[in-house]
C-alpha positions as CSV (number, residue, x, y, z in Angstrom):
1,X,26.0,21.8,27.2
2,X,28.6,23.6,29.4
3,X,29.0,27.0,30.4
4,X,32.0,27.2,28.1
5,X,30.2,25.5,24.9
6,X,27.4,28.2,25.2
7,X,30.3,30.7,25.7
8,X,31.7,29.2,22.3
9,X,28.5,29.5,20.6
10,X,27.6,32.7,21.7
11,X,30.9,34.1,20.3
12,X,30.6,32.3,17.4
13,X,27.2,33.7,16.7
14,X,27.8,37.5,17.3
15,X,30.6,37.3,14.3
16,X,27.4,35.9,11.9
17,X,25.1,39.1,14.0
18,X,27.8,41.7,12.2
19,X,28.2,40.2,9.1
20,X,24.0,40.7,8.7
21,X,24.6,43.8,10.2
22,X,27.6,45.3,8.2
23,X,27.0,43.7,5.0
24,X,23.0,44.6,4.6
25,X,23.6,48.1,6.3
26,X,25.5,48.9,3.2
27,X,22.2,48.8,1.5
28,X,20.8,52.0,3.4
29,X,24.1,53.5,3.0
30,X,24.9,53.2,-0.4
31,X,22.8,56.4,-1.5
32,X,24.0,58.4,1.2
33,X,27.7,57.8,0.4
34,X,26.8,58.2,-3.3
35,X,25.0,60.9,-3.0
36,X,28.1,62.9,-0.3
37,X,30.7,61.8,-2.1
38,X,28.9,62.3,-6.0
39,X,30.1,58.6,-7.0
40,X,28.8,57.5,-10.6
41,X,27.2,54.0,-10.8
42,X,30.6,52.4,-11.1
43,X,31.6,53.3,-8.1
44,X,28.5,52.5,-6.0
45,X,28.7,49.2,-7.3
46,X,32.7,49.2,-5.7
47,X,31.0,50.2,-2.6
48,X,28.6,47.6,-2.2
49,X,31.1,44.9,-3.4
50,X,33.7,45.8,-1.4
51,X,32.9,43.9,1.8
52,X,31.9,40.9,-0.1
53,X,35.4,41.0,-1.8
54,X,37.0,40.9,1.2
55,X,35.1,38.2,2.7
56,X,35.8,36.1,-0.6
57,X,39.3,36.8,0.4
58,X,39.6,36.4,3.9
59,X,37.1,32.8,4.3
60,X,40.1,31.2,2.2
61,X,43.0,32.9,3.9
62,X,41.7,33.0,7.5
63,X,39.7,29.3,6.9
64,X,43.3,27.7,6.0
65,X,45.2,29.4,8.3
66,X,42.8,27.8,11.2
67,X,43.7,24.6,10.1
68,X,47.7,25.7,10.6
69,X,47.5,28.1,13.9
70,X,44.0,26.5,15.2
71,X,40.7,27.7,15.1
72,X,40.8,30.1,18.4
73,X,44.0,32.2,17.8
74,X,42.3,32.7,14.2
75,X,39.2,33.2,16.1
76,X,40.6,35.7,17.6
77,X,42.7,37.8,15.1
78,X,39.4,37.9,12.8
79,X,38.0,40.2,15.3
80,X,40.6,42.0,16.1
81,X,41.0,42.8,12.7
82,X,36.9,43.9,12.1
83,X,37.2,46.3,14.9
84,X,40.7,48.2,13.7
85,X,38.3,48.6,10.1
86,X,35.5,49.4,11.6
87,X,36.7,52.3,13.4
88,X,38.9,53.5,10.1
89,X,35.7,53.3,8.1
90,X,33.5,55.6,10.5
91,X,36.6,58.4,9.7
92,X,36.5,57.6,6.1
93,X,37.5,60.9,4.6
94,X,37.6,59.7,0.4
95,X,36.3,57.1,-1.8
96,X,39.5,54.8,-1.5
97,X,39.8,55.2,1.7
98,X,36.0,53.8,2.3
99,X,36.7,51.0,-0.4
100,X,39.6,49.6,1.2
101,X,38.0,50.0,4.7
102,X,35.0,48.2,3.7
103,X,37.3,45.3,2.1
104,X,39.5,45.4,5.4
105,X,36.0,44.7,7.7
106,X,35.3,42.0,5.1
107,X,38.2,40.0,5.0
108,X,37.8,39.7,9.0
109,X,34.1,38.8,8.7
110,X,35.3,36.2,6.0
111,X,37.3,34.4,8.3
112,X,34.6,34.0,10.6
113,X,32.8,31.8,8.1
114,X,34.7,28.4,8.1
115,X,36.4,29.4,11.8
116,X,33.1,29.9,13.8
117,X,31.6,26.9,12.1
118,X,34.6,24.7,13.2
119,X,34.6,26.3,16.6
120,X,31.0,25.1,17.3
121,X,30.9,22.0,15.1
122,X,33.8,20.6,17.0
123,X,33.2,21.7,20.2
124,X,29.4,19.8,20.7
125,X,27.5,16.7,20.2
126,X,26.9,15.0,16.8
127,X,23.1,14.9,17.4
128,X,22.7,18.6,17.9
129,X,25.4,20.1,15.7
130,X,22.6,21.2,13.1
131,X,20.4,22.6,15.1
132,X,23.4,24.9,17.0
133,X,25.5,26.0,13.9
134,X,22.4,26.5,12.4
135,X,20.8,29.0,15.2
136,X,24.0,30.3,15.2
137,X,24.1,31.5,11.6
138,X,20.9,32.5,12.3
139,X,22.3,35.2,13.8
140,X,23.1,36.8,10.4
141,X,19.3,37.2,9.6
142,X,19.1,39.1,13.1
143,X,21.8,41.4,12.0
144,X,20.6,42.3,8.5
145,X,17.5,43.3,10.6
146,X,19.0,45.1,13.4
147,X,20.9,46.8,10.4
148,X,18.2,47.7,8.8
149,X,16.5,49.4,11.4
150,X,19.6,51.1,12.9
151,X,19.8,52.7,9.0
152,X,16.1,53.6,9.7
153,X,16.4,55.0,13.3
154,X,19.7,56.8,12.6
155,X,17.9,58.6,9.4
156,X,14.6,59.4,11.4
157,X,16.9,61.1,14.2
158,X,19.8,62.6,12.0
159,X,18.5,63.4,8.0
160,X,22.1,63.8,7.3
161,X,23.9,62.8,4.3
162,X,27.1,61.8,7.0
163,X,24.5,59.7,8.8
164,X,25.9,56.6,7.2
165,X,29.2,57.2,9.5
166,X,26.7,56.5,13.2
167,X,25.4,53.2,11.2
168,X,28.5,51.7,10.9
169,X,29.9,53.6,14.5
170,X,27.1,51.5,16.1
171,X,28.5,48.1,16.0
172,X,31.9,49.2,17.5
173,X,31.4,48.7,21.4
174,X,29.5,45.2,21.4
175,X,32.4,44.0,18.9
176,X,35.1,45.1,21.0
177,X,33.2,43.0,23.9
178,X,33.2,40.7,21.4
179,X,36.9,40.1,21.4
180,X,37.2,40.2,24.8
181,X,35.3,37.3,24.8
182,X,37.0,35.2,22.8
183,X,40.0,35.3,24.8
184,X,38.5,33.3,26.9
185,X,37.4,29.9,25.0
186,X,39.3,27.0,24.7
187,X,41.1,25.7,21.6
188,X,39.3,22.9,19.7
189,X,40.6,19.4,20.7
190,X,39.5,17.6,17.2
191,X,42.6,20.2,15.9
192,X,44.9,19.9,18.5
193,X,44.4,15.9,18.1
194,X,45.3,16.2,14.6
195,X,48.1,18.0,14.9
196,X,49.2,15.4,17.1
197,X,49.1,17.3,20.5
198,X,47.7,14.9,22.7
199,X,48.0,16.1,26.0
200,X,46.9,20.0,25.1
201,X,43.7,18.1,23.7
202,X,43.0,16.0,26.7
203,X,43.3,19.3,29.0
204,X,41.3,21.5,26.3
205,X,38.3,18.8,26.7
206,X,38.6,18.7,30.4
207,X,38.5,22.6,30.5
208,X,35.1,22.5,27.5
209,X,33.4,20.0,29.7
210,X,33.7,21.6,33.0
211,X,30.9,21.5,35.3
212,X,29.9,21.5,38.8
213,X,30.2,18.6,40.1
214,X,32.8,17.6,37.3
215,X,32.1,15.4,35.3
216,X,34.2,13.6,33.2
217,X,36.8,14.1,35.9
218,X,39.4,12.2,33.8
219,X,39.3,12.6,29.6
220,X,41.8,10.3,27.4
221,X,41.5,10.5,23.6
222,X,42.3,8.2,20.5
223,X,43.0,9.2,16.9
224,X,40.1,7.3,15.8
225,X,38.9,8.7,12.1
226,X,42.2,10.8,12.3
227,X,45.1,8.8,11.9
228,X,45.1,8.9,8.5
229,X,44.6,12.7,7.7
230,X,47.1,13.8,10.6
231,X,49.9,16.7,10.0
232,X,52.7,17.6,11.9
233,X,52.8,20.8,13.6
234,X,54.9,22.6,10.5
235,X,52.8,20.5,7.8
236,X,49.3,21.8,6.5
237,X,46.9,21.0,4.0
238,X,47.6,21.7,0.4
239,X,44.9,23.8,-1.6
240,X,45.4,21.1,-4.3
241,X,44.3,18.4,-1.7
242,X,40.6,19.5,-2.0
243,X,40.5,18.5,-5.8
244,X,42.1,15.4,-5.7
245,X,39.3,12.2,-6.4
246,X,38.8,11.8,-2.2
247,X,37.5,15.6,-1.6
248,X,36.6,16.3,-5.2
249,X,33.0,16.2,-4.7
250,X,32.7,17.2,-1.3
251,X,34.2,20.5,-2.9
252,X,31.6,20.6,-5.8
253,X,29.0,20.5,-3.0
254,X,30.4,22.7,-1.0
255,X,31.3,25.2,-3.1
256,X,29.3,25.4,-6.3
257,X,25.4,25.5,-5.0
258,X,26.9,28.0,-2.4
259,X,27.8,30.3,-5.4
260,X,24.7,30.1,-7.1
261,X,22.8,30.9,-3.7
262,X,24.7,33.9,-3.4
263,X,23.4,35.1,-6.6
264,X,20.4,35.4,-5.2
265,X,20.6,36.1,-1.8
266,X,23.1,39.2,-1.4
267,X,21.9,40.8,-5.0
268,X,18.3,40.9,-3.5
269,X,19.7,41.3,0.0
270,X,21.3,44.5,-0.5
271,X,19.1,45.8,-3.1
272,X,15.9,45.4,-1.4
273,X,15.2,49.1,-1.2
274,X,16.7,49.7,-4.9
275,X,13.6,46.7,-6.0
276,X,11.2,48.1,-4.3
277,X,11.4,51.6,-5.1
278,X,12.0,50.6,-8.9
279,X,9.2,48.5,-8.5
280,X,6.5,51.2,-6.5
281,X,8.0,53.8,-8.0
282,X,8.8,55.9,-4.4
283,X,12.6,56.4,-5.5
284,X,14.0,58.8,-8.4
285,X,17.2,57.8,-10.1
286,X,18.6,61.5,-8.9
287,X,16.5,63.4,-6.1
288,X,15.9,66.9,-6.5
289,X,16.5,67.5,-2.5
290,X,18.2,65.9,0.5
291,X,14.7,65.4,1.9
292,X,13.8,63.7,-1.0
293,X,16.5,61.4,-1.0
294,X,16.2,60.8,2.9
295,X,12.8,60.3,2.5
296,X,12.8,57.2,-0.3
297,X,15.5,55.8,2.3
298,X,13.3,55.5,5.3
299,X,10.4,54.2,3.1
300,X,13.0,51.8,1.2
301,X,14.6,51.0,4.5
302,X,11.2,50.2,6.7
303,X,10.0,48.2,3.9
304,X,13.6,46.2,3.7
305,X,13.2,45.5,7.5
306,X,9.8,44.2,7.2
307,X,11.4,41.7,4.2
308,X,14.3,41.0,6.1
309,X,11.6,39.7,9.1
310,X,10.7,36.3,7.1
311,X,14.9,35.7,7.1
312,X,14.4,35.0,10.5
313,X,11.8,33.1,10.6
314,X,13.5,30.9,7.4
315,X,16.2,30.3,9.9
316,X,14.0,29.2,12.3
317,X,13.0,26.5,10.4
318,X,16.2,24.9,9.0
319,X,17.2,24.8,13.2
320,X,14.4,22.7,13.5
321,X,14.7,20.5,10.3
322,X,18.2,20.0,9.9
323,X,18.3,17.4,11.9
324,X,15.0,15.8,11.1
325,X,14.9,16.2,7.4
326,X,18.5,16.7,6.5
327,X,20.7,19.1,4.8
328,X,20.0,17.8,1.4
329,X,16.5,17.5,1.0
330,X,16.3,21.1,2.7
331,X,18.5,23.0,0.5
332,X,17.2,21.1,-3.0
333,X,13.3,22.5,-1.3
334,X,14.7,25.7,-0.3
335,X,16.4,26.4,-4.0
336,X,13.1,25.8,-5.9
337,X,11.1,27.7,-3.2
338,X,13.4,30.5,-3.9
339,X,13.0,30.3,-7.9
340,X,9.4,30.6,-7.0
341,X,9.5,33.5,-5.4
342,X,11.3,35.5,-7.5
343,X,9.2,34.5,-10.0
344,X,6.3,35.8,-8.3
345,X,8.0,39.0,-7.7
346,X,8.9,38.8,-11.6
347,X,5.5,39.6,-12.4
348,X,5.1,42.8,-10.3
349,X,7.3,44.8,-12.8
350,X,4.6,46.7,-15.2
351,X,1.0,45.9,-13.0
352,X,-0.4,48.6,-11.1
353,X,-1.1,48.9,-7.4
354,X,-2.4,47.5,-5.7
355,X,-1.2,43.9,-7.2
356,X,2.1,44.7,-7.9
357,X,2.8,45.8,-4.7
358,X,1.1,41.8,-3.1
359,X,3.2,40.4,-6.0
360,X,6.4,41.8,-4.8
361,X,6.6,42.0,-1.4
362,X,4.3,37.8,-1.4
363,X,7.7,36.7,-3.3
364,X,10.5,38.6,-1.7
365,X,8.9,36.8,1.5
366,X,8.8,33.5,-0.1
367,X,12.2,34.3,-1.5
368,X,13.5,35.1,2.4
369,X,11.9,32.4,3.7
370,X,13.0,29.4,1.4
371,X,16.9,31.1,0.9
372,X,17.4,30.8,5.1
373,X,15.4,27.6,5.0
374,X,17.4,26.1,2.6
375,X,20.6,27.1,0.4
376,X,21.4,30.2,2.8
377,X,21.9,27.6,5.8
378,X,22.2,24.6,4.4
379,X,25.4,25.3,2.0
380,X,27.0,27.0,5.1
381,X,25.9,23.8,7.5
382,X,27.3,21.2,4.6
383,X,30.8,23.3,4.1
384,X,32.0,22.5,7.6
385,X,30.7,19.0,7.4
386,X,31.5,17.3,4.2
387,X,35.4,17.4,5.2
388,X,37.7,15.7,7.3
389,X,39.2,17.4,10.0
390,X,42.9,18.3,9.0
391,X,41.3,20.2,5.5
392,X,38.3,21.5,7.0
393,X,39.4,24.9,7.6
394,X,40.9,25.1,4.1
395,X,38.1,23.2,2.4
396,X,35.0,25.2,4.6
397,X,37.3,28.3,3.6
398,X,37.4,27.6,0.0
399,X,33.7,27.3,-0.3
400,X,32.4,30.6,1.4
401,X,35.2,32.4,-0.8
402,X,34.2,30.6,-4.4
403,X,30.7,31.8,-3.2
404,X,31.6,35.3,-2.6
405,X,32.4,35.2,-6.1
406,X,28.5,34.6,-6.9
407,X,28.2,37.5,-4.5
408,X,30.5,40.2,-5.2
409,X,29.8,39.9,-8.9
410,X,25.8,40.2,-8.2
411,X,26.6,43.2,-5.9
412,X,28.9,45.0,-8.6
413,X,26.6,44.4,-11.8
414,X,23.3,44.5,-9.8
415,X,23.1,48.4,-10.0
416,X,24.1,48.5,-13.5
417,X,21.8,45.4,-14.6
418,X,19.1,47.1,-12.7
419,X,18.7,50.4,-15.1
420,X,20.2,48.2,-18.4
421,X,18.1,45.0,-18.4
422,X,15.3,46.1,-16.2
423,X,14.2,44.3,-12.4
424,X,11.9,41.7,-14.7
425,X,14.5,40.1,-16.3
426,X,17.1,40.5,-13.7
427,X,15.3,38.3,-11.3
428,X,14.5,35.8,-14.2
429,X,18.1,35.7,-14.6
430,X,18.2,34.4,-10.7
431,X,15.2,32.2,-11.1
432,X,17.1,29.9,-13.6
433,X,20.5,30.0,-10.8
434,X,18.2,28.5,-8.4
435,X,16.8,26.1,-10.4
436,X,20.3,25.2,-11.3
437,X,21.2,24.9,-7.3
438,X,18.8,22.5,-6.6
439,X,20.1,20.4,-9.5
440,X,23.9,20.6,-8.0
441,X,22.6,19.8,-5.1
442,X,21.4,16.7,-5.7
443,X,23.8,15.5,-8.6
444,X,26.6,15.8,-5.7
445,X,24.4,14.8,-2.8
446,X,27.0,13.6,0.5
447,X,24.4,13.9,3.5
448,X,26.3,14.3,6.8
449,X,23.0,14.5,9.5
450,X,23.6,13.1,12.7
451,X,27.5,11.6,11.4
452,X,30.3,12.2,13.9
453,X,32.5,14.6,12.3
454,X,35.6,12.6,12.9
455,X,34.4,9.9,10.9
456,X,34.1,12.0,7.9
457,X,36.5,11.1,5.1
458,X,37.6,7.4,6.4
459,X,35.8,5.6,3.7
């Protein structure tokens, strides 16, 4: 590994660190900004969905236009774009205005899914392509922690109902660095190959694999795998292309037991402190005080962080077994592993302490554990895999936005399933998505361990 694939990685993995971040901070916010700007349930549930909407949007917009502009200029403008909504949303003045500002950082954060995948996935060796997309996704775990806490340490130091505005203000200066930084990477030679730019590739790999003393000091590089799925400069791949009977079920497996993951995953994600203080009882539907409502946040919001701990360690192990066990057999293990734990938490709701409290938080950690083992990783890891290289952009793209789906609909109806149907049969509901996952998953199975990317899609 060179200094510039590290560089590559690194970048790649600070867009996953404020996706965690921005996304799961939401969750400590949302009953600030409700309770400042008086929103009704339907609202909050706009809120919460809005950043998910606009990464459903941006994953398939951004994702295809890497395949037509290349993966760094897109890269690039992702960023660009996250920091201009950022610093609108911290001067939110009205509920719109927050909305669309929340959409805006989400369409930027959307892009990053398929783009930073790409970016690392073609940029390094076969052999260790899990374990470094992987660790770099990883990065998503740390930010819904760091979040967390930020909501938590914010709170402690300003009990302010504007304190949501510093939370978000917080990630502004290391994303700005951010984009600095990725002026500075090269553009992916797979791409440039397939767009039939030769020479730009040849000096793009010399420039990736520069070392002292150089080595290779002379690079030279066939269409091998590609010839087939190569596009002139003004042609691109067709949305249509990923249905056809070639890609039809690397789509279904890209796509479809991503959705159901996100079921699970980003309605429990950013309603941890809504479960738990339904579940102990420590929140009220309206507080009487600020200080009551600040004070069911910090409890809601230390007890989310603690949760949010076992994503990291979930991540942990998918780096390590990726490569050893494979993408399949992971997420199939990490789906049921994930019914299981919600089932477990299914049967805190109506026990007393303390064993509804060991029910509850025993399978939200099982829950956290198995979703970053498994689907959470593995459904990212197989998107930018199972395609070849002229449609992966579009087809990586497509998936992460047909999962937001999964995602932004959770988010929206989660508050209003919570107080119709109750947390019991809510997390029953997800219990039978994951079961269904694992099924997908295997009914569609294309395993893509240890296989050169470029040969993807010749047979």
């Amino acid at each position: 590994m060179t200094r510039m694939q590290w560089r590559i990685w690194g970048l790649a993995a600070a867009g996953k660190f404020f996706e965690g971040m921005v996304v799961f901070m939401t969750g400590v916010a949302l009953p600030l900004i409700g309770r400042d700007w008086g929103l009704d349930p339907l609202q909050t549930g706009v809120v919460g969905a809005a950043s998910l909407f606009g990464i459903l949007v941006g994953a398939s917009s951004l994702g295809g236009l890497a395949d037509r502009y290349g993966r760094r200029t897109i890269f690039i403008v992702e960023m660009a774009l996250f920091c201009v909504f950022l610093a609108l949303l911290t001067l939110s003045t009205g509920y719109w205005w927050l909305v669309i500002c929340l959409f805006g950082t989400g369409v930027a954060l959307g892009g990053d899914y398929p783009t930073a995948h790409l970016i690392i996935s073609e940029a390094i060796p076969s052999r260790t392509r899990g374990k470094l997309v992987l660790s770099a996704f990883g990065f998503q775990a740390v930010g819904a922690l760091v979040g967390t806490l930020i909501g938590y340490v914010v709170l402690s130091n300003d009990p302010a109902l504007d304190a949501w505005r510093w939370m978000y203000a917080s990630a502004l200066v290391p994303a700005l660095l951010v984009l600095i930084g990725r002026f500075t990477i090269t553009e992916s030679a797979p791409w440039l190959l397939s767009r039939n730019r030769t020479q730009e590739a040849e000096k793009a790999t010399l420039r990736l694999l520069n070392r002292a003393p150089p080595y290779p000091t002379q690079v030279v590089l066939e269409k091998a795998g590609l010839h087939h799925e190569t596009h002139s400069p003004r042609d691109g791949s067709r949305f249509r292309d990923l249905f056809n009977r070639r890609h039809r079920r690397a789509t279904i497996l890209a796509a479809v037991p991503w959705f159901l993951q996100d079921l699970g995953t980003y309605g429990i994600g950013i309603f941890t402190p809504l479960v738990l203080a339904a579940s102990f009882g420590h929140g009220k539907d309206h507080p009487n005080t600020l200080a009551d409502l600040i004070g069911n946040e910090i409890l809601a919001a230390k007890g989310a962080a603690f949760l949010d701990v076992l994503l990291i360690v979930g991540i942990l192990a998918a780096v390590l077994l990726a490569d050893r066990l494979g993408r399949i057999r992971l997420q199939v293990l990490g789906f049921i592993g994930c019914a299981v734990g919600l089932f477990i938490a299914s049967m805190a709701v109506g026990m007393s302490d303390p064993m509804a409290t060991i029910l509850i938080f025993v399978g939200f950690m099982l829950f956290n554990f198995m979703t970053n083992m498994g689907p959470n990783a593995q459904t990212y890891l197989l998107a930018g895999e199972v395609f070849p290289t002229a449609v992966r952009g579009r087809g990586a793209g497509f998936a992460a936005s047909f999962a937001k789906i999964g995602a932004v609909t959770t988010v929206f109806l989660f508050p209003i399933l919570l107080h119709e149907i109750g947390e019991q049969v809510l997390l029953w509901i997800l219990v039978t998505t994951s079961l269904m996952g694992a099924a997908v998953t295997w009914g569609c199975r294309v395993e893509t361990t240890g296989i050169n990317l470029d040969e993807i899609g010749k047979s």
